[in-house]
Structure formats: C-alpha cells, structure tokens
DSSP file (Angstrom, degrees, kcal/mol; ACC not computed):
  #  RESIDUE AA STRUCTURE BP1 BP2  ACC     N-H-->O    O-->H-N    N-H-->O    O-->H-N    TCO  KAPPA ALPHA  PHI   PSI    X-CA   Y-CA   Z-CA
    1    1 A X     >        0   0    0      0, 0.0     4,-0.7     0, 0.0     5,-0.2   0.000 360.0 360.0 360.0 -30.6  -52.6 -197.0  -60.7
    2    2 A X  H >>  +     0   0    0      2,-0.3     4,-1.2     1,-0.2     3,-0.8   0.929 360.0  46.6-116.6 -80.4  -52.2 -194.0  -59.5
    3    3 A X  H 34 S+     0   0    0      1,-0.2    -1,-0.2     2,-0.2     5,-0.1   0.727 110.6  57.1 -22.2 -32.6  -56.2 -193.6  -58.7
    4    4 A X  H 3> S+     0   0    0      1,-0.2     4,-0.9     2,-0.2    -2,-0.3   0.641  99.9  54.8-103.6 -17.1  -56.1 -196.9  -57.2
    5    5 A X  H <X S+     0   0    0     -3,-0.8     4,-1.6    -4,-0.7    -1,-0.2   0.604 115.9  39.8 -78.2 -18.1  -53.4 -196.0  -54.8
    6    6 A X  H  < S+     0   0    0     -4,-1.2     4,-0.5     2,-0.2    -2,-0.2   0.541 103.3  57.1-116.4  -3.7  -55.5 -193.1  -53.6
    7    7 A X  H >4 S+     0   0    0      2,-0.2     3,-1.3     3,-0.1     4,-0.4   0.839 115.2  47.9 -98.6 -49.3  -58.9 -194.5  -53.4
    8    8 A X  H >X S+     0   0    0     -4,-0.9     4,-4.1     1,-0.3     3,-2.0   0.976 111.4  57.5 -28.6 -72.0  -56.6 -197.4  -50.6
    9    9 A X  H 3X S+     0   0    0     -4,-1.6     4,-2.6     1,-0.2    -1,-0.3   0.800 105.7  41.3 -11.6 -68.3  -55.5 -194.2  -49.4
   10   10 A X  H <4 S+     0   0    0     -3,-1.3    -1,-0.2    -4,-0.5    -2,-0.2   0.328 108.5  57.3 -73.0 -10.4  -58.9 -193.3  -48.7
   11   11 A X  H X4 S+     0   0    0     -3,-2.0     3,-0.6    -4,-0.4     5,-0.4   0.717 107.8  55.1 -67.0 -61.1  -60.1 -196.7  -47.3
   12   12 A X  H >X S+     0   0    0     -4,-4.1     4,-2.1     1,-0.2     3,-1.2   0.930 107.2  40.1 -84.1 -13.8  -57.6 -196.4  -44.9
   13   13 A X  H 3X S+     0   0    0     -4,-2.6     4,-0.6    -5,-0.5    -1,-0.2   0.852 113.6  54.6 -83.8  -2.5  -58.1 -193.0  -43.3
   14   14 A X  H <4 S+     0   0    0     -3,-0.6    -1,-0.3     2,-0.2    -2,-0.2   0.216 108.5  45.8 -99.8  39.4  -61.5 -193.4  -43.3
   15   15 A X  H X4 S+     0   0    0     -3,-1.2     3,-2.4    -4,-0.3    -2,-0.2   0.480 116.1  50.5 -93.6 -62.7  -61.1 -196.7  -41.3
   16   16 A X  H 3< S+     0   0    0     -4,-2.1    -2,-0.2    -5,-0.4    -3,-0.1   0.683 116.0  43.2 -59.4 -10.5  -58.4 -194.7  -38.9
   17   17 A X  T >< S-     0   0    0     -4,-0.6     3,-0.5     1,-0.2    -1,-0.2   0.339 115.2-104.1-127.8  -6.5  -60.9 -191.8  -38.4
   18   18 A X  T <   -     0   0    0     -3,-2.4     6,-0.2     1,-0.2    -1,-0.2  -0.218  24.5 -95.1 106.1 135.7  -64.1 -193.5  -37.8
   19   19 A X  T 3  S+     0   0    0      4,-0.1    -1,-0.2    -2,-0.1     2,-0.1   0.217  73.0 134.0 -80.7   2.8  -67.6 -194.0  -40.2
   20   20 A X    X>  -     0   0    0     -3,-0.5     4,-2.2     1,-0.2     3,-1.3  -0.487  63.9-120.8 -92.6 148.9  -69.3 -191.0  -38.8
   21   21 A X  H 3> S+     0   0    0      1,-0.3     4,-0.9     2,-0.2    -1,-0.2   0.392 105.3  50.4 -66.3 -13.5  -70.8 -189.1  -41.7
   22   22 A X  H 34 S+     0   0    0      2,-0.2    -1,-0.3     3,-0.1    34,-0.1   0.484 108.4  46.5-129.9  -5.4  -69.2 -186.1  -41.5
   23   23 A X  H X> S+     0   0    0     -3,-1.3     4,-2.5     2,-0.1     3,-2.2   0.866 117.3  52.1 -52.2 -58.0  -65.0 -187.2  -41.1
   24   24 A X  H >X S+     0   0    0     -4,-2.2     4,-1.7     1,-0.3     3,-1.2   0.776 108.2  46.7 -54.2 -72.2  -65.7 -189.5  -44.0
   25   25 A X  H 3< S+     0   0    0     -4,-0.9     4,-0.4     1,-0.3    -1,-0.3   0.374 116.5  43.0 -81.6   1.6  -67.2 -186.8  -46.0
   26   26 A X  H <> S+     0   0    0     -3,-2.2     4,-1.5    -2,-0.2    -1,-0.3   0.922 115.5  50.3 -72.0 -64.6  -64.2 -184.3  -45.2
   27   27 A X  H <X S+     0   0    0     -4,-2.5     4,-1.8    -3,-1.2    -2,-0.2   0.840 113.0  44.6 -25.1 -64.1  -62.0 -187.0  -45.7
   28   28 A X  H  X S+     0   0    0     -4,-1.7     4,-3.5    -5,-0.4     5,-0.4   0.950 113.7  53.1 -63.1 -48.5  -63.8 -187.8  -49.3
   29   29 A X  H  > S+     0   0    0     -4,-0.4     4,-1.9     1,-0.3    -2,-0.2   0.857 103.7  48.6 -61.9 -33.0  -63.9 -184.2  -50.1
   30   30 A X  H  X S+     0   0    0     -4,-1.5     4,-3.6     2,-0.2    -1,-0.3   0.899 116.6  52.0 -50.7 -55.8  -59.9 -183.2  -49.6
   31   31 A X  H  X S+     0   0    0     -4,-1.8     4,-0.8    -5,-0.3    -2,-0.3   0.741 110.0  46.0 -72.7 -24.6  -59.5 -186.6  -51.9
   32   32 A X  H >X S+     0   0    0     -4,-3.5     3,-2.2     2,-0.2     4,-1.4   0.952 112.8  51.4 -97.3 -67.2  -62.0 -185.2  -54.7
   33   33 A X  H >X S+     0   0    0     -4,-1.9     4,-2.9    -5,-0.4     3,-1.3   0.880 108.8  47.3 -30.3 -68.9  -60.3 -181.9  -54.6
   34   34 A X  H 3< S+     0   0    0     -4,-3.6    -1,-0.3     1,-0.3    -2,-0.2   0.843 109.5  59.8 -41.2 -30.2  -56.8 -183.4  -55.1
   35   35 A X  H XX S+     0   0    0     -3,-2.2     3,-1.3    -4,-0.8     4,-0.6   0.718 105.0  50.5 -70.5 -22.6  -58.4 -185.4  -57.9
   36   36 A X  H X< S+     0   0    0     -4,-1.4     3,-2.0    -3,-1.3    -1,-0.2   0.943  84.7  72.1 -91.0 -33.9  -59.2 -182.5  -59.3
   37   37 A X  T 3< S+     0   0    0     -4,-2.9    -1,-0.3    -5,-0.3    -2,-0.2   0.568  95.9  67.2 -56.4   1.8  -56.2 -180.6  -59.4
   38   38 A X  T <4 S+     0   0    0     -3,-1.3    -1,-0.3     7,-0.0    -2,-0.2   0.587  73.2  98.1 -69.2 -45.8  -55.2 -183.4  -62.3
   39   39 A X    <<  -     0   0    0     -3,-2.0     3,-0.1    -4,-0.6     6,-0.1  -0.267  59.4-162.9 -77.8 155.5  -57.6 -182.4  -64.8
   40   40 A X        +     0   0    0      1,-0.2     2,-3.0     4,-0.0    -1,-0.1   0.834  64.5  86.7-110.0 -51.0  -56.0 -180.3  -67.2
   41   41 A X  S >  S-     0   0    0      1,-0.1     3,-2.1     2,-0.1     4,-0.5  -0.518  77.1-136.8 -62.5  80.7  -58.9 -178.5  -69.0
   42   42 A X  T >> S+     0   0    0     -2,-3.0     3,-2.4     1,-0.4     4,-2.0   0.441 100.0  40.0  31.4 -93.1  -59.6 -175.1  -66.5
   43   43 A X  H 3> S+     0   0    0      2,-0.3     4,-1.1     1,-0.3    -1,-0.4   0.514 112.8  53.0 -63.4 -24.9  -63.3 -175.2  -66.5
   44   44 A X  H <> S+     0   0    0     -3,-2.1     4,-1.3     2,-0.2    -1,-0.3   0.729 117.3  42.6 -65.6 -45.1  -63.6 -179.1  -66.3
   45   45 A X  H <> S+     0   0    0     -3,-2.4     4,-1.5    -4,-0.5    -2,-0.3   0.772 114.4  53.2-110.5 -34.1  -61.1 -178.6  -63.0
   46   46 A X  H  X S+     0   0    0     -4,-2.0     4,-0.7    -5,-0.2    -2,-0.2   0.935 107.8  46.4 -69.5 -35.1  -63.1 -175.6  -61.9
   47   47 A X  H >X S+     0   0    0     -4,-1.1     3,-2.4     2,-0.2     4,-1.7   0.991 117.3  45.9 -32.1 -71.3  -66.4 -177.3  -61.9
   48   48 A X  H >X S+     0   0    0     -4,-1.3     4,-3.5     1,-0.3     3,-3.4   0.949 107.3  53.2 -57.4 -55.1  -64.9 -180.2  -60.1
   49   49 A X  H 3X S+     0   0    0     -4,-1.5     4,-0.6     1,-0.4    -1,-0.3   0.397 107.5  55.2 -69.7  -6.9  -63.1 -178.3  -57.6
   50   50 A X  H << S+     0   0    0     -3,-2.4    -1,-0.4    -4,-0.7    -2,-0.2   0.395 106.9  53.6 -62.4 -23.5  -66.6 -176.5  -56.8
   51   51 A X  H << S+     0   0    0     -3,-3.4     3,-0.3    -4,-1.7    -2,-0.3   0.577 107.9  44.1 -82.5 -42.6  -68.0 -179.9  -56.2
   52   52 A X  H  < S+     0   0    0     -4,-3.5    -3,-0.2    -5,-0.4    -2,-0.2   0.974 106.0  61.6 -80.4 -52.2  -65.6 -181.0  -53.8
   53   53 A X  S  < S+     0   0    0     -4,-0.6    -1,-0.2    -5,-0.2    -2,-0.2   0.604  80.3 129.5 -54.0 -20.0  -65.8 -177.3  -51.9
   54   54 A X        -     0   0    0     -3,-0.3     2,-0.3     1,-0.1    -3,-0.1   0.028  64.6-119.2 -28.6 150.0  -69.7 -178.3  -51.3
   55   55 A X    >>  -     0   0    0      1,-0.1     4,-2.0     0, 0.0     3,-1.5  -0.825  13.5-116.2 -62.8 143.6  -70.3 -177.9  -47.8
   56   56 A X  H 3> S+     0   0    0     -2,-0.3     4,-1.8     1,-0.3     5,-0.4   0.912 114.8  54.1 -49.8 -40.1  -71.3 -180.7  -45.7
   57   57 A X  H 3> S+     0   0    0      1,-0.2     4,-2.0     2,-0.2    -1,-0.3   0.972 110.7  49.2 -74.1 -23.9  -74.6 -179.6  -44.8
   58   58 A X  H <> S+     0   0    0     -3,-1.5     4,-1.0     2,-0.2    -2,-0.2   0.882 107.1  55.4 -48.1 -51.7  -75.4 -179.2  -48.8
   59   59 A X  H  X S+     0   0    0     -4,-2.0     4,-1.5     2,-0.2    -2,-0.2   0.938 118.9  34.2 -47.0 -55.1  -74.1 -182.6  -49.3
   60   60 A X  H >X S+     0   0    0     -4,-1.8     3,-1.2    -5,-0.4     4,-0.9   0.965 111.1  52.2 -65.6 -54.8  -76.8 -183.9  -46.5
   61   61 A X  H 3X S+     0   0    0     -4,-2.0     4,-0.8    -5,-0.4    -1,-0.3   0.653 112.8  50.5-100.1 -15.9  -79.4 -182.1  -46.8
   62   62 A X  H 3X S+     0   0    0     -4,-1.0     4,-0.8     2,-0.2    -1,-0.3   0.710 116.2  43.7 -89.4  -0.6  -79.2 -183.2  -51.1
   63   63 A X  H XX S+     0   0    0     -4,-1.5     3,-3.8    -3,-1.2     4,-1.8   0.870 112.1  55.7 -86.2 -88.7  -78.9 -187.2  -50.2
   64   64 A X  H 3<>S+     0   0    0     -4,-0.9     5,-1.4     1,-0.4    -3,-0.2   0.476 109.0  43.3   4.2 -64.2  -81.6 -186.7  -47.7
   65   65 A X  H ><5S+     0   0    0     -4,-0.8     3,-1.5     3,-0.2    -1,-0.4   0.882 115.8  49.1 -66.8 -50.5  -83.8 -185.3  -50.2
   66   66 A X  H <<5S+     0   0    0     -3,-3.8    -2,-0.3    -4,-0.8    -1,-0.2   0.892 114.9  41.9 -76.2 -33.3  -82.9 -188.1  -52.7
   67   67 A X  T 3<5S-     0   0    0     -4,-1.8    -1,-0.2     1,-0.1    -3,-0.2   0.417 115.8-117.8 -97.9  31.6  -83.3 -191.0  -50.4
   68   68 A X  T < 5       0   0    0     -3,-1.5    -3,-0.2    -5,-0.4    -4,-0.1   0.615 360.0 360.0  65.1   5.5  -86.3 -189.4  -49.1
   69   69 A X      <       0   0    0     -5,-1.4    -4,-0.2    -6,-0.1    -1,-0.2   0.521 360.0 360.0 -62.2 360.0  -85.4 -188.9  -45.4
C-alpha cells in the first residue's frame, strides 16, 4: 500500500511540474532514493541508493544508447 501511495505521489508531481525529461527524472530519482532507504540489507540499500544518485546526463546519454538515438 504503502508503494502504491508513493508511486500516486509520484504521478502527481510529475503532472504539477511538467513532462520535460529532466524534472521527471529528478522527481523519479528523490522517489528511488526514498525507496531505498527501506531496504534493510546495507549493500542491497547501497547499490540502490547509487542508482538513484546517477546523474541525469548518465541516465540520457544510457537510454540514448539503448534506443539507439
């Protein structure tokens, strides 16, 4: 439930802030961070919490590369 409040959560600020690729993915990334701070096992929550820190221009420039752009 608890997930499912927070992915709504996450609908609505990125509705309130605009589709442009690089709010949402601030937006997503503060929300994968919190997620992470859940996980109990240390290296499991350090992993994740390295994943959300990505920088945006990492993030782009690895979609980009997978969807061939």
């Amino acid at each position: 439930m608890k997930i499912q409040l927070s992915t709504i959560n996450l609908l609505i600020i990125l509705s309130l802030v605009g589709c442009t690729e690089y709010p949402a993915y601030s937006v997503g990334q503060a929300w994968h961070d919190n997620l992470c701070e859940n996980i109990a096992d240390s290296e499991e929550r350090k992993r994740c919490i390295s994943d959300a820190e990505k920088p945006y221009e990492d993030y782009k420039r690895q979609t980009d590369e997978a969807t061939g752009k």
